[in-house]
TORROTOR-252031 format. One record per residue (C-alpha): x, y, z; residue in three letters. Coordinates in steps of 0.02 Angstrom, whole numbers, padded with zeros to 5 digits, always signed. Last residue first. Layout:
<atoms>
XYZALA
...
</atoms>
This chain:
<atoms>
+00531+00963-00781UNK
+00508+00941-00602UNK
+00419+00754-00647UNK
+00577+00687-00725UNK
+00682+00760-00581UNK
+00577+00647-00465UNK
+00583+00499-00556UNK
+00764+00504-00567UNK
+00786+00518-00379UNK
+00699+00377-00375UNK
+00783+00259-00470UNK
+00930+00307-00393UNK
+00858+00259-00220UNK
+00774+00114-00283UNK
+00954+00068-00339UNK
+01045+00115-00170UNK
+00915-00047-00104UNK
+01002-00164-00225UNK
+00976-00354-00292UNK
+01015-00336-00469UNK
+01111-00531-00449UNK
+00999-00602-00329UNK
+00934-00720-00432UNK
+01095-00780-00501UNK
+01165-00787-00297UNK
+01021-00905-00271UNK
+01036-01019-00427UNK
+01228-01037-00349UNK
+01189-01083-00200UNK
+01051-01217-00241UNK
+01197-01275-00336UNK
+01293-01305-00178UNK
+01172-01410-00101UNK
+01142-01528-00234UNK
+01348-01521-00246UNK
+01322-01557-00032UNK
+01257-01744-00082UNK
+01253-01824+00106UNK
+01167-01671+00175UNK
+01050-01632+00023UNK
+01009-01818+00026UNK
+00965-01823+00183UNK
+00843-01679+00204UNK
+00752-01742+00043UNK
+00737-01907+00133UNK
+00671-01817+00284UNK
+00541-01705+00205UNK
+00454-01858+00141UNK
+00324-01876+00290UNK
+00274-01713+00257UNK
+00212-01735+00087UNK
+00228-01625-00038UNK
+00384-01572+00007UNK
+00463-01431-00113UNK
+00647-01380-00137UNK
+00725-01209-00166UNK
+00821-01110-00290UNK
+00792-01199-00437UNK
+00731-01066-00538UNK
+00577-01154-00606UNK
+00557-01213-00404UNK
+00576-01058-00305UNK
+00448-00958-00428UNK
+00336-01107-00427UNK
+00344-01095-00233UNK
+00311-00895-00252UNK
+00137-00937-00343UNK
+00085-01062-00182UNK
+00143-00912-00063UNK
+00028-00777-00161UNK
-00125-00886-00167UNK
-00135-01049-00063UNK
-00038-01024+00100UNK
+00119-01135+00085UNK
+00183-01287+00156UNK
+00344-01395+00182UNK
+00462-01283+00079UNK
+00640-01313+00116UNK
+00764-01173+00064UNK
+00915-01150+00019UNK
+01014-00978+00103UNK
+01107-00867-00025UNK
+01098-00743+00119UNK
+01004-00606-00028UNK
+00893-00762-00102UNK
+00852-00803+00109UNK
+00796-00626+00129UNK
+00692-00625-00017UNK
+00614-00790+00016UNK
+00568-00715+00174UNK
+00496-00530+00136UNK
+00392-00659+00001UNK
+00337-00762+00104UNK
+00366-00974+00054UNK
+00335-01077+00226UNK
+00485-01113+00288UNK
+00634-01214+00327UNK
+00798-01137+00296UNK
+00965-01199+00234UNK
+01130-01238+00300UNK
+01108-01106+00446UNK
+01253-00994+00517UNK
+01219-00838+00445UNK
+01032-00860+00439UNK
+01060-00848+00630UNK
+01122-00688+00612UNK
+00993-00606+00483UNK
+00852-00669+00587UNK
+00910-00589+00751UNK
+00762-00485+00759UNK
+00660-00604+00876UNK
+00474-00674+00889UNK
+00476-00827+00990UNK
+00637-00946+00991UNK
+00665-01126+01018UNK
+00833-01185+00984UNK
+00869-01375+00976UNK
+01006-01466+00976UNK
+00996-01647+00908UNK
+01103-01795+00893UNK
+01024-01873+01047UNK
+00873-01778+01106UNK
+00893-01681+01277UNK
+00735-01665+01375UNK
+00618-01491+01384UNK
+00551-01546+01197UNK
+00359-01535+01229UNK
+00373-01415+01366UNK
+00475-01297+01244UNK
+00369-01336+01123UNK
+00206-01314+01189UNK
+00278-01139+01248UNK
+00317-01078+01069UNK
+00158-01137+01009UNK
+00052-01033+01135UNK
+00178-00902+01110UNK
+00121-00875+00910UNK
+00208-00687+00868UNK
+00343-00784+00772UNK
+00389-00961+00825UNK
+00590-00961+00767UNK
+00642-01148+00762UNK
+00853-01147+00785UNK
+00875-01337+00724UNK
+01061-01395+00739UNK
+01054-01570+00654UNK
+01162-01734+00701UNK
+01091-01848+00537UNK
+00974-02023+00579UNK
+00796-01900+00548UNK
+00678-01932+00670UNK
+00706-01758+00757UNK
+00659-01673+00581UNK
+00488-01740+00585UNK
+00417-01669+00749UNK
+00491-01506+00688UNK
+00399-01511+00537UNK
+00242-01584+00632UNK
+00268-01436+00756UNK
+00291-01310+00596UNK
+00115-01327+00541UNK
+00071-01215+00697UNK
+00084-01046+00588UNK
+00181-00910+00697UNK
+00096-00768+00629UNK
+00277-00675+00578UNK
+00317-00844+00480UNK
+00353-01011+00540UNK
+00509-01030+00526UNK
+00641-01183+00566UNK
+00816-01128+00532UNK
+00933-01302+00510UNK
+01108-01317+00541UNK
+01181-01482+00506UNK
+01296-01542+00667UNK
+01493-01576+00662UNK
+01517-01396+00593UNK
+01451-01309+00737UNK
+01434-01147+00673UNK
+01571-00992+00739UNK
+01637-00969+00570UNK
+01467-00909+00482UNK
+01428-00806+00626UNK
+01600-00721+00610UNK
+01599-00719+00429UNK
+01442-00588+00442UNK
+01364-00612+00271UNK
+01294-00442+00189UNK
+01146-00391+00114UNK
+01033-00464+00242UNK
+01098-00309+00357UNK
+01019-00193+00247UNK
+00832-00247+00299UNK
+00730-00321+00155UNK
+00654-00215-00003UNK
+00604-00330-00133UNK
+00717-00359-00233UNK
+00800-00224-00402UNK
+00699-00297-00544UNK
+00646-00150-00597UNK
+00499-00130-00710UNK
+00415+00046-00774UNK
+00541+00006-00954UNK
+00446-00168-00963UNK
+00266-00067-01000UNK
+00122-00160-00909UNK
+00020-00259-01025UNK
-00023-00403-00887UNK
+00133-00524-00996UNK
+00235-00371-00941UNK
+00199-00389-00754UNK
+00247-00580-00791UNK
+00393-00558-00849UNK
+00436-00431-00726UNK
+00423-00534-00593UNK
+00539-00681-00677UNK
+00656-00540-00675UNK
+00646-00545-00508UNK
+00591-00462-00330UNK
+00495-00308-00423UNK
+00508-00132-00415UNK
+00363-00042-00537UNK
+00372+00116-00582UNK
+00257+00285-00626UNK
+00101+00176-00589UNK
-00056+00259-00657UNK
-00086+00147-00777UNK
-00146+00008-00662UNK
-00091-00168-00621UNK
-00063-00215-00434UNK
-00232-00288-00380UNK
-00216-00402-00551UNK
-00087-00511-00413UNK
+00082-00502-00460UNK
+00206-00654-00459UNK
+00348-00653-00382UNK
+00299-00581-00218UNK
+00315-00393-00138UNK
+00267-00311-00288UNK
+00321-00133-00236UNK
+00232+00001-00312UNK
+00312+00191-00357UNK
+00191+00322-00366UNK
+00247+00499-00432UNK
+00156+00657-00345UNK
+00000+00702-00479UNK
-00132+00716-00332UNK
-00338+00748-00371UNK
-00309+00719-00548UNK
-00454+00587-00527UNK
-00356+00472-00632UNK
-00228+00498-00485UNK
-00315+00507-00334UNK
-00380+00316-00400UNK
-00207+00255-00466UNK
-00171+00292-00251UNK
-00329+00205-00199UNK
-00302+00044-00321UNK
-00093+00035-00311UNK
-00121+00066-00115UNK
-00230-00110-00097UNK
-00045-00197-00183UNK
+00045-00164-00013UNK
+00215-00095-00012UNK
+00172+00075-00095UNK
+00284+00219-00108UNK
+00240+00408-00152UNK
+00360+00540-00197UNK
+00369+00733-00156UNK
+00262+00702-00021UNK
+00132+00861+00036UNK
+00092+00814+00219UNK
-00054+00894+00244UNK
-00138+00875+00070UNK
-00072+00684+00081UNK
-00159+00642+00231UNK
-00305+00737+00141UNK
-00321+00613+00022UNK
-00284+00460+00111UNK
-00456+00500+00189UNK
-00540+00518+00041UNK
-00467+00342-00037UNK
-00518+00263+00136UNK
-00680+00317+00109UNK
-00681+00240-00082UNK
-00600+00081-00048UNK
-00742-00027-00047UNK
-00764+00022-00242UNK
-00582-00068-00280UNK
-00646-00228-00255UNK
-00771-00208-00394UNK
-00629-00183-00509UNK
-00535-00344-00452UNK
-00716-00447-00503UNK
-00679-00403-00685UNK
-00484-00387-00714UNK
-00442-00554-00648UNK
-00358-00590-00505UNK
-00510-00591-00381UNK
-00583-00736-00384UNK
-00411-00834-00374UNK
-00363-00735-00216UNK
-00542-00786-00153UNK
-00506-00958-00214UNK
-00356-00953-00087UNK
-00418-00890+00049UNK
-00550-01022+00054UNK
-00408-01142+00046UNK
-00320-01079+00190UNK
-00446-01096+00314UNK
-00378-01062+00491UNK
-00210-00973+00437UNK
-00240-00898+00281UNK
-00411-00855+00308UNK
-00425-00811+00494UNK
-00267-00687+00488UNK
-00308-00613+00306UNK
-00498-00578+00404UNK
-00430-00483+00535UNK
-00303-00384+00410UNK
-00441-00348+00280UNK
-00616-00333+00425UNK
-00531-00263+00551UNK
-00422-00138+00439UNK
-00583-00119+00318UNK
-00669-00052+00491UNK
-00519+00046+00581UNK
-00541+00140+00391UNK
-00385+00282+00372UNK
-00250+00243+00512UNK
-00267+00066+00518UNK
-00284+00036+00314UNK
-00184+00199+00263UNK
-00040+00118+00374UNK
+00078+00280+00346UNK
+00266+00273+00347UNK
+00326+00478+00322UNK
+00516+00492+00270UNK
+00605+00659+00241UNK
+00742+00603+00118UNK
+00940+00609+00170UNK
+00997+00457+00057UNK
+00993+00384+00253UNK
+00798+00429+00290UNK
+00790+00335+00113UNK
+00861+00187+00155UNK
+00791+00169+00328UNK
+00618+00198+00296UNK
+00638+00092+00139UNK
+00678-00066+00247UNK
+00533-00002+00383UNK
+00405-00019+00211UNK
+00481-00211+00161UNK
+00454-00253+00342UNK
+00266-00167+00357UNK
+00221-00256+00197UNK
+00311-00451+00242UNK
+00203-00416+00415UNK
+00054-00516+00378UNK
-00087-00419+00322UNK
-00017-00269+00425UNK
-00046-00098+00291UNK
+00087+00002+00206UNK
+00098+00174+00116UNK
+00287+00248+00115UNK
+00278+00422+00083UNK
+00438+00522+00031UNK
+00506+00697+00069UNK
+00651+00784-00018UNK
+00738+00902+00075UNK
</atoms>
């Protein structure tokens, strides 16, 4: 049997998501599967300090995290981030002595640094595969000593290649999501209120409070709209809510949920979503061919995924919240706009394919036997 590592880490959850999606496709293609967070498990002190400090910056002070993801995509200052990695690099090491993977698999762009490091080192020669889990890579993910790149676009790969990475290591195949995105259940579909415009309202696995002044928003606008508003991990905001909005509004139902894993099915029967721009989320909406709504977005990685969305045409941005409504309306009372935001969707998520990354695998593998 045939055993894979999956190396994640919990700076949001879009890594951890896109690892447990691999977990699942490989442990079904009959591979031995080991998910290891080489942050928590291998440096409690750079997991405090990365994940803690992701948390504070992107949520609290988003523009600070921002310049710092500006600071450090470029080839210079990116190499000095890789020297705080070197105890975690000699941990990782003998994780992988013990376990002895046929095949490694990153979904976090820190594991492209330690793992190219084993690697130059000739310390480990197993295969690396990196997932760029946004559409556009950050210089964290470049290196030499990565056997394959799989990539949420072809847009993605463009840019990889523009970075001097070879376009025969790229495959567009998505970012790995859940199977169940895949497919559309018609029941869910069929069972929406078709009198009311369905609305998902996220606000991302760390619950960001910019969706009350979304939300606040929406229930001025004239239209009947379904809003299902999912809170994440954030039950403070989930509760002001709920008190907030414990009468009936006319013309409006409204869903408040906390964390759930009923995303897939209530993407089913939503118009479009409302979110801020993550890349585990823009990929599952691309696979629903759900529109999407983009009120805000962490600088860095989320801003770089709205230009994505917008070049393609897949999604619309508001710059201001206050004009979220007349974009709203004219979606609803001009569904072609609607429908073509459809169509871009289903073209980008054309090579969308977890059997691929499979394939692709499996190729890898009997490449390195030889």
């Amino acid at each position: 049997m045939k055993k894979l590592l999956i190396l994640t880490a919990s700076t949001g959850q879009g890594h951890n998501k896109a690892a447990d999606s691999l977990v699942e496709t490989f442990s079904i293609a009959g591979y031995e599967v080991i998910k290891h967070d080489f942050l928590y498990n291998d440096s409690k002190l750079l997991n405090n300090i990365i994940v803690g400090g992701y948390e504070i910056f992107a949520t609290k002070i988003p523009n600070i995290y921002g310049n710092f993801y500006k600071a450090t995509n470029i080839k210079t200052t990116n190499l000095l981030l890789k020297t705080s990695f070197w105890n975690t690099s000699r941990k990782l090491l003998k994780f992988i002595e013990e376990n002895k993977p046929d095949l490694i698999i990153g979904t976090h762009p820190f594991t492209v640094s330690i793992v190219s490091s084993l690697k130059e080192k000739r310390l480990i020669n197993q295969p690396f595969i990196s997932i760029v889990t946004d559409f556009k890579a950050h210089y964290t993910y470049i290196s030499k000593y990565v056997d394959a790149y799989i990539t949420g676009s072809e847009y993605t790969k463009k840019d990889l290649v523009s970075r001097g990475i070879d376009a025969k290591l790229i495959f567009p195949y998505g970012i790995p999501i859940r199977s169940e995105f895949y497919y559309k259940n018609s029941e869910y579909a069929e069972a929406k209120d078709s009198d009311y415009f369905n609305i998902l309202l996220m606000s991302g696995s760390m619950g960001l409070t910019n969706i009350y002044y979304v939300l606040k928003e929406l229930l001025n606008n004239s239209h009947k709209l379904r809003i299902t508003v999912v809170c994440g991990n954030n039950s403070k905001l989930k509760n002001k809510l709920i008190k907030t909005y414990s009468q009936s509004i006319e013309n409006k139902k409204l869903h408040i949920l906390g964390y759930t894993n009923d995303i897939s099915a209530i993407m089913d029967y939503s118009d479009i979503i409302i979110s801020k721009p993550g890349g585990l989320t823009v990929t599952e909406s691309i696979a629903k061919t759900l529109p999407l709504i983009i009120p805000f977005a962490i600088p860095g990685q989320e801003t770089e995924n709205t230009e994505f969305l917008i070049n393609e045409n897949c999604a619309l941005y508001v710059d201001k919240l206050n004009n979220i409504n007349p974009i709203l309306d004219d979606l609803i009372e001009n569904p072609k706009k609607l429908t073509t935001l459809k169509e871009n969707l289903l073209r980008v998520s054309s090579n969308f394919s977890l059997k691929s990354i499979v394939t692709l695998s499996d190729e890898i593998l009997e490449r390195h036997q030889i």
